[in-house]
N, C-alpha and C positions, 0 to 999 in steps of 0.2 A: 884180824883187825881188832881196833879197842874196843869198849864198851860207847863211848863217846862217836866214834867213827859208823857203827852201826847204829848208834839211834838217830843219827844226823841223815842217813840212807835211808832207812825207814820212812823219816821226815818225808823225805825228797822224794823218795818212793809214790806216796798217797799223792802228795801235793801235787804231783806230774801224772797221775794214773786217773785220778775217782774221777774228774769230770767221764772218763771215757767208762770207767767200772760200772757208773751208777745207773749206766745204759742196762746192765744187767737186770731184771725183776729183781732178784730175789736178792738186790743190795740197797733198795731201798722200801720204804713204806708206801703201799698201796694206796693207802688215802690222799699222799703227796703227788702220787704219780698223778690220778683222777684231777685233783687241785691243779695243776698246773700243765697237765696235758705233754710235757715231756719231760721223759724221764730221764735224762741228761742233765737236767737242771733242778732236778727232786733235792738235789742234796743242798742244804742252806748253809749262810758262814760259819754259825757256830758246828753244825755235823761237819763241815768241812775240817773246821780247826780241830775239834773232837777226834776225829777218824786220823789225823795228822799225831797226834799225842799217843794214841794209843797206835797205832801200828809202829812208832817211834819203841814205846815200851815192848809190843809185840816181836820187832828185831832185837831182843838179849832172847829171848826162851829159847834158840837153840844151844845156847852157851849154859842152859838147865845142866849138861853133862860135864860142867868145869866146876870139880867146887871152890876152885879160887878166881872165878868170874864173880865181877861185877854183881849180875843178877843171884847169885848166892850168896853173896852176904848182905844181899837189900834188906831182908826180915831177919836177919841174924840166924839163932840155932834150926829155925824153921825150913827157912830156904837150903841152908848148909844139909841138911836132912835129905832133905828131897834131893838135893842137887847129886849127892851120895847115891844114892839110889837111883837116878837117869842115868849118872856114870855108868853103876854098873851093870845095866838092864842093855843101856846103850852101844856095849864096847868100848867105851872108856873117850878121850874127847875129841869132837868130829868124827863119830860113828853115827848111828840114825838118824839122832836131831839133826845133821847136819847133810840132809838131802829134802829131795824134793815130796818124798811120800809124807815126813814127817809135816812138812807145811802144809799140805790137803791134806790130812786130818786134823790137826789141830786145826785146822781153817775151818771145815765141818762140823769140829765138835765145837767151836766157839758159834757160829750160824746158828747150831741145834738149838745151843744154849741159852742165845738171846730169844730164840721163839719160843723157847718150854718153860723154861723156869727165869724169870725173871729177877728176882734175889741172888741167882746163880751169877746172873748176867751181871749184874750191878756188882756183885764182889770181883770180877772178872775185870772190870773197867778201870774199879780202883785200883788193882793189882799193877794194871798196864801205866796207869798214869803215874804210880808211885816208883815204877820200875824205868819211865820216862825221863822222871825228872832225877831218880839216882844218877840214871847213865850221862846226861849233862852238867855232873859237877853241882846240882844244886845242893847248897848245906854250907857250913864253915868247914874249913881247913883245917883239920889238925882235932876238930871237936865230934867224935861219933853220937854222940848223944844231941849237941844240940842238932846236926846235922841230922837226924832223925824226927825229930821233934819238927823243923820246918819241912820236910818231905810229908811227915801226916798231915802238916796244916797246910800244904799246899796244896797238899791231892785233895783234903776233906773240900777246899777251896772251891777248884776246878770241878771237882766232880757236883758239888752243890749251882755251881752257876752251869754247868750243862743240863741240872734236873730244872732250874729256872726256865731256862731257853727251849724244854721242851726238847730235848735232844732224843732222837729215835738211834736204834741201835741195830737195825736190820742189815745194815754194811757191817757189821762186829766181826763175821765172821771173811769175810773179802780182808777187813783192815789186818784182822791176825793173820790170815794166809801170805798175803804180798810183806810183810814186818819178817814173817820170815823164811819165806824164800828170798828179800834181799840182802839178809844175814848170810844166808850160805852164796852167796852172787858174790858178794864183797869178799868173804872166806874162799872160793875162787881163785879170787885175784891177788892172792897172800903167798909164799911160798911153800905152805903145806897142801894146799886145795881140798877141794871136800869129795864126797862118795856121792855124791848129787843123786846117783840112781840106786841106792840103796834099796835092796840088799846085796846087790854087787857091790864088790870091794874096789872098782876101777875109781880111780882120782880125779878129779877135773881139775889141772891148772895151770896158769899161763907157759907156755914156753918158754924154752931158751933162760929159763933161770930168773922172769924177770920180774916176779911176787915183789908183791910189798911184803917187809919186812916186820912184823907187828911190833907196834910199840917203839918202833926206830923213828929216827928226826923228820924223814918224810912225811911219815903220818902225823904226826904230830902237831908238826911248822909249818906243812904246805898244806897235804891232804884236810885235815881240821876247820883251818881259814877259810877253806876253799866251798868246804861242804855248807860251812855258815850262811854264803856270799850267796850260793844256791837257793837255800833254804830263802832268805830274806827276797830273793828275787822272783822265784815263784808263789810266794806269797803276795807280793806286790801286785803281780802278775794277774793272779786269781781274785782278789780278793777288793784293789783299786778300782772308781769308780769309774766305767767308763767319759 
């Protein structure tokens, strides 16, 4: 799938999951929980919109091992770097990143991170928001630089009216695990499939030949629109007053 197609998943992902996730302790703030006496309902609308944004950015990092993905050339020579080196640590693309062991870690080590070091966490957020709104086409057309330049001032944006609202980040590591495990869920449904149980080399994916195509009219025309219409309606859903 595209870079666009999986952050729209992602999206869809949280948006449809965190009321029931946040049932979990250790995905929200303790103080919230006590405040409000359930924890189903700990999570507020800006964590809600927050945890949507970055599990959104969080579904590109198994694609770390393309370095002609999307998310490697978010930062330029930086990312390209890195992405070079997950290639070949990973087996090359849709090898590790692209199974289920690699989401519970990186799930784990994001959780750690938000509770140890906090600066860590915060660069982490940016990272995801920045990587968010790459993968939704935000920027000009044709312009790398200005298109760069609005991706910092948006993420500085975003990320500055989450430190407003008070935003806790104890679900960090829930939003990075589910961003992508539905990355390799989508990458499934494609006609290469992924190694989901990694480090067995067996493939998970649809029968009978009948993968989406990456990059072809379906995904594009249908799949796309389709994911948008989702996105706007579980948000309406959650978020409208009763």
């Amino acid at each position: 799938m595209m870079g666009h197609s999986h952050a729209m998943t992602g999206a869809i992902a949280w948006l449809g999951l965190a009321p029931g996730l946040a049932a979990i302790p250790m995905v929200t703030e303790s103080s919230t929980y006590i405040e409000t006496g359930i924890m189903a309902n700990a999570l507020n609308p800006a964590e809600f919109i927050a945890g949507a944004i970055i599990c959104m950015g969080a579904a590109m990092l198994p694609d770390l091992d393309h370095p002609s993905a999307t998310i490697a050339q978010t930062f330029g020579p930086l990312t390209w770097l890195l992405s070079k080196g997950v290639n070949w640590i990973s087996g090359g693309h849709r090898g590790a990143t692209h199974s289920l062991a690699f989401a519970v870690a990186i799930g784990f080590g994001a959780h750690w991170l938000a509770n140890t070091y906090p600066i860590g966490r915060d660069i982490m957020v940016v990272l995801l928001i920045g990587l968010a709104l790459r993968a939704i086409g935000i920027g000009i057309p044709g312009n790398k630089l200005g298109s760069v330049m609005i991706n910092i001032g948006m993420t500085a944006g975003l990320f500055a009216v989450f430190m407003s609202m008070n935003v806790g980040y104890a679900w960090l590591g829930m939003a990075v695990a589910v961003g992508c495990l539905i990355h390799v869920v989508g990458d499934c449904m494609t006609e290469r499939g992924c190694p989901v149980l990694w480090p067995l080399s067996v493939r998970f994916v649809l029968p009978w030949k009948i993968g989406i195509k990456t990059g072809k009219k379906f995904e594009q025309k249908i799949l796309a629109p389709l994911l948008s219409v989702v996105i706007v309606g579980l948000l309406f859903w959650r978020l409208a007053p009763i």
